[in-house]
C-alpha positions as CSV (number, residue, x, y, z in Angstrom):
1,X,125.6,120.4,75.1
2,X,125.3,117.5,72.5
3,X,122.1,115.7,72.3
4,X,123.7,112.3,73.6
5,X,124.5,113.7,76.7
6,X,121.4,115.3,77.1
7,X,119.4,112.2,76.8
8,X,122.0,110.1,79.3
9,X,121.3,112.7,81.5
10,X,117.6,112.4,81.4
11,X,117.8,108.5,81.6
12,X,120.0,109.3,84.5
13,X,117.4,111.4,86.1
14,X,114.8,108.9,85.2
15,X,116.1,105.9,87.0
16,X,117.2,107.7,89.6
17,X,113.6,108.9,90.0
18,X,112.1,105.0,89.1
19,X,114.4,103.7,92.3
20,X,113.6,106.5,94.8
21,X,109.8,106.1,94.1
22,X,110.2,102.4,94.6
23,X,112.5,102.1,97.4
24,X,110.0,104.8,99.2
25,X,106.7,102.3,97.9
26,X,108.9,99.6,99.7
27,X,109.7,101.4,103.3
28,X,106.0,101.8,102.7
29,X,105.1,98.8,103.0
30,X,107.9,98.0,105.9
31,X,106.6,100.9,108.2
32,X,102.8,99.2,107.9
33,X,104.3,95.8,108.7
34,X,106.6,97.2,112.2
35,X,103.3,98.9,113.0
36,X,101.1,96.2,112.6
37,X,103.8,94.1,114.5
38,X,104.4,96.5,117.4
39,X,100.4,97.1,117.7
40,X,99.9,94.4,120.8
41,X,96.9,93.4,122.1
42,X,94.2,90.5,121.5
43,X,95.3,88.6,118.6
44,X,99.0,89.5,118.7
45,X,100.6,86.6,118.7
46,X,102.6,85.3,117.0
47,X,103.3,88.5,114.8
48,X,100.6,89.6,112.1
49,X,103.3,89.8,110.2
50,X,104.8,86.7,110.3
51,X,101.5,84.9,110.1
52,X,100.9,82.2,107.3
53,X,103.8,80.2,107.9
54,X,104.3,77.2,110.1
55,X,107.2,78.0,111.8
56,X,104.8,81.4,113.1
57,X,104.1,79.7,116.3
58,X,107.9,79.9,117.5
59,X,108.6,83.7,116.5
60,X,109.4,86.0,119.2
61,X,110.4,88.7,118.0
62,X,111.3,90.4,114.1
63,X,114.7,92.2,112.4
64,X,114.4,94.8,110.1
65,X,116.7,95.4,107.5
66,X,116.6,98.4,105.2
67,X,119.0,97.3,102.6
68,X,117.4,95.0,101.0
69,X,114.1,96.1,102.6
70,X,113.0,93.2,104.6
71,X,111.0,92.5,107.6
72,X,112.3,88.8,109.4
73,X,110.7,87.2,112.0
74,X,112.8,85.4,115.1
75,X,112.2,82.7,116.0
76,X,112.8,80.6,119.3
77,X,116.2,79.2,119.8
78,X,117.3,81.0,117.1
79,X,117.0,81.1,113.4
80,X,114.6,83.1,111.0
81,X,112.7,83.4,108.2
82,X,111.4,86.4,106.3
83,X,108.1,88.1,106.1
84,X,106.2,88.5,103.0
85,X,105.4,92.0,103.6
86,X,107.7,93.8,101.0
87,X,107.0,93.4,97.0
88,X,109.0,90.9,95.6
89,X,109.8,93.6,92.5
90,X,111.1,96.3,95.2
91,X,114.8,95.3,96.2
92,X,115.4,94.0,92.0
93,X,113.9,97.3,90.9
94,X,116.0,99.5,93.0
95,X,119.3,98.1,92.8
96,X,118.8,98.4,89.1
97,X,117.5,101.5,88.5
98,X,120.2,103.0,90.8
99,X,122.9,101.0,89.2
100,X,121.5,101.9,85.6
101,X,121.5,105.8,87.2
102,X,124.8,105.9,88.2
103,X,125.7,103.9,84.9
104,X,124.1,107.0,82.6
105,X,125.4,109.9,84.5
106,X,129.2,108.3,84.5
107,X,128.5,107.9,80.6
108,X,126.6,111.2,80.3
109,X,130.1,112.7,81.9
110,X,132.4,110.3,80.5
111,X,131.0,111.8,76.7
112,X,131.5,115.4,78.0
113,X,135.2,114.8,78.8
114,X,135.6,113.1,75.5
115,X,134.1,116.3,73.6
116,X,135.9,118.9,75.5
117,X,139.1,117.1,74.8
118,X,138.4,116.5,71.2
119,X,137.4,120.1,71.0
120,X,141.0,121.0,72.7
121,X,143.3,119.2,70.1
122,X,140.8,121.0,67.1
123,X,142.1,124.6,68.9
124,X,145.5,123.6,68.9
125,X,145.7,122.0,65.5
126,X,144.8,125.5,64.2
């Protein structure tokens, strides 16, 4: 295996790994914010979560969405606004580090083909 597709490989591998680990750091910080929401008790409302905005007074309940991560609180008669519980780096980060994984490996493979086919027409030219 050539050195090129060695390396596309292992920057394949890499982002792969650099948006797993930050995806995870993200549902991370989701899981604390649904239990900090779902927690009750004194001091519950409105939402922990959803506290240090104005419009915290009217929420009634939260949506969770896990792609993008975000945590959004409801509000009454409708309408929402999201949480700032999540990084702001964590969605960016992941879509591009899976994007630039899938972009090295379909390289990494598209380099293979191209050398076992150039290695074909050498066998038959001699």
């Amino acid at each position: 295996m050539s050195s090129l597709i060695r390396r596309l490989r292992g920057f394949a591998t890499l982002a792969g790994l650099v948006a797993l680990v930050v995806y995870t750091w993200g549902l991370l910080h989701l899981a604390g914010a649904i239990l900090e929401a779902e927690d009750g008790g004194t001091g519950s409302a409105p939402l922990p979560p959803c506290r240090g905005n104005e419009q915290a007074v009217h929420v009634v309940d939260y949506s969770v969405s896990y792609l993008p991560l975000s945590f959004d609180c409801e509000m009454q008669g409708g309408g929402s606004y999201p949480a700032d519980v999540i990084p702001g780096y964590v969605n960016p980060v992941a879509v591009g580090s899976a994007l630039a994984a899938v972009g090295c490996a379909i390289a990494s493979a598209y380099v293979a083909e191209l050398r076992l086919r150039a290695g074909e027409r050498k066998g038959e030219a001699t």
